[in-house]
C-alpha positions in Angstrom: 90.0 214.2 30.9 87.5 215.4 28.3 86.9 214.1 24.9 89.7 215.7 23.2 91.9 215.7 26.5 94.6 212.5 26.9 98.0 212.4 28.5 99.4 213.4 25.0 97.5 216.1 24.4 98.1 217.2 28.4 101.8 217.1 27.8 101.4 219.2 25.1 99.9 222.0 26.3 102.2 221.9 29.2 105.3 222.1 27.5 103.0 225.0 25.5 103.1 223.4 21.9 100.9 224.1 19.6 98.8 221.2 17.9 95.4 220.4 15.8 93.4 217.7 17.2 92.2 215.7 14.0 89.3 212.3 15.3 88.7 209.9 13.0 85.8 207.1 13.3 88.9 203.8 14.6 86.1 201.2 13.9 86.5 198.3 16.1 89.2 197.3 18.4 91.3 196.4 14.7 92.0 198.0 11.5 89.9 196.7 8.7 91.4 195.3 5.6 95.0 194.4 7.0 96.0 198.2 7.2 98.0 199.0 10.0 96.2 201.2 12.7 98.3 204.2 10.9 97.8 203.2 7.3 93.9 203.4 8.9 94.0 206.8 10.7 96.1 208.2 7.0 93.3 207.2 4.8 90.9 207.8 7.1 91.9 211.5 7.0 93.2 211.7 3.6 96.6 212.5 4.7 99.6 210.9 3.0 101.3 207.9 4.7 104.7 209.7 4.8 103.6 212.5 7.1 101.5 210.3 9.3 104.1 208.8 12.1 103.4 205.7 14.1 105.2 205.2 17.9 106.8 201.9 17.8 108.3 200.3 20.9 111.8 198.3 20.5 114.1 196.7 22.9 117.5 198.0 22.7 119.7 196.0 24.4 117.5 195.3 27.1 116.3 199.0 27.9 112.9 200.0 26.0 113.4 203.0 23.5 110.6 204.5 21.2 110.7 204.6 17.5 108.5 207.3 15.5 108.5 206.1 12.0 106.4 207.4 8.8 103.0 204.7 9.0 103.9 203.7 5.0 107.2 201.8 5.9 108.5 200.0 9.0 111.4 200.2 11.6 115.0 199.8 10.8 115.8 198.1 13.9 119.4 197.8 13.1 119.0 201.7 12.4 117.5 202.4 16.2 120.1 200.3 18.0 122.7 202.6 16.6 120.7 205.8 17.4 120.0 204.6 20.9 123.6 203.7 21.3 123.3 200.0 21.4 124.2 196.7 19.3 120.4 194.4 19.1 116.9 195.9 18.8 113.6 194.0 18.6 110.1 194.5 19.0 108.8 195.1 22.6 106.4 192.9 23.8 102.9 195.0 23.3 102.4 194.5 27.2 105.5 195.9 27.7 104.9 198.7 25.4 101.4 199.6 26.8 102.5 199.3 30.9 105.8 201.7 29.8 103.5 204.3 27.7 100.4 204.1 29.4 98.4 203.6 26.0 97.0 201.0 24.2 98.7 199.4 20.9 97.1 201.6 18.0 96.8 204.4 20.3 100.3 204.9 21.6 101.7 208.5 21.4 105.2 209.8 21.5 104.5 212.6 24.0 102.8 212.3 27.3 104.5 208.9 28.1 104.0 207.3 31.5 107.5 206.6 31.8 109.9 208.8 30.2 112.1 206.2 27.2 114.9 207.5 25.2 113.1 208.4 21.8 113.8 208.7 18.0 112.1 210.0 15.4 112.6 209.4 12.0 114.6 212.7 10.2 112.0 212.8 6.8 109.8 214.5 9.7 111.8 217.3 8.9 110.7 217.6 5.7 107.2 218.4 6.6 105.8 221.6 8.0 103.6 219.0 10.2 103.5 215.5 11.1 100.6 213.7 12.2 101.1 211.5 15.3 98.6 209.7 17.6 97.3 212.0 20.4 96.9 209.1 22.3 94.0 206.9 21.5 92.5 205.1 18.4 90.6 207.9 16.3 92.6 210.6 17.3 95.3 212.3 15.7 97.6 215.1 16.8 99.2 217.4 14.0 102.0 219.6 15.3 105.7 220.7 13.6 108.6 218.4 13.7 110.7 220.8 16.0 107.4 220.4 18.7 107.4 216.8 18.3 110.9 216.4 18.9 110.8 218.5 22.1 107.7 216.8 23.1 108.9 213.4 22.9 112.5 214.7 24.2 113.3 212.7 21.0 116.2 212.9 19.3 116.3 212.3 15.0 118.0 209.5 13.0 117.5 207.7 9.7 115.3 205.2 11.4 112.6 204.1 9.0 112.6 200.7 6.8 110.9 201.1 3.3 
């Protein structure tokens, strides 16, 4: 694949969705400064932390379901469980998360997923005429509209994110 080219960004022009590449300079293997790897990638490209979404992996009652939540809060587990139609969520194991998705933590996209989890994106993406999302590594950003990320992800929308 060539510099710009990932699974993410292969999915997308598949399911023929428009998007903006946007790279950043990721620094070393972790954010400086305690940001998150979002909080990073938003400042990094002066882009507000509410329209830059972070891919979070959960455990819903056993099965793994992905989260897409604005990079200036958190995930209302509680929240997910009920979108995903279950009772308990908690954090996947990172390994977990990285052998499903096929990315690496800080680099994991909702579209072009190795294996194909029930998803959930948080509904303020609707309020934006784009969203910012990895496109599948560190230092790269995808910006495409909510409708296209929903499709993309086959993700469905719920109140999901914790302040």
């Amino acid at each position: 694949m060539g510099s710009g080219q990932t699974p993410a960004t292969a999915a997308a022009q598949r399911d023929g969705i428009d998007y903006r590449l946007h790279p950043y300079d990721a620094g070393g293997a972790a954010p400086r400064d305690g940001a998150s790897y979002g909080e990073e990638a938003a400042a990094a490209l002066g882009i507000g932390p509410d329209r830059m979404f972070k891919t979070l992996v959960a455990e819903v009652d056993g099965r793994l379901v992905v989260g897409v939540v604005p990079v200036a809060g958190g995930l209302d587990l509680k929240a997910l469980a009920a979108a995903a139609g279950g009772k308990r969520a908690a954090m996947a194991d990172p390994a977990d998360a990285e052998r499903a998705t096929g990315y690496v933590v800080g680099g994991i996209s909702p579209l072009g997923r190795r294996k194909r989890l029930p998803a959930v994106v948080d509904s303020s993406a609707a309020g934006y005429d784009t969203v910012f999302v990895s496109a599948g590594r560190r230092g790269l950003q995808m910006e495409l509209a909510p409708a296209d990320l929903l499709r993309g992800a086959g993700a469905e929308t719920a109140p999901i994110a914790a302040p």
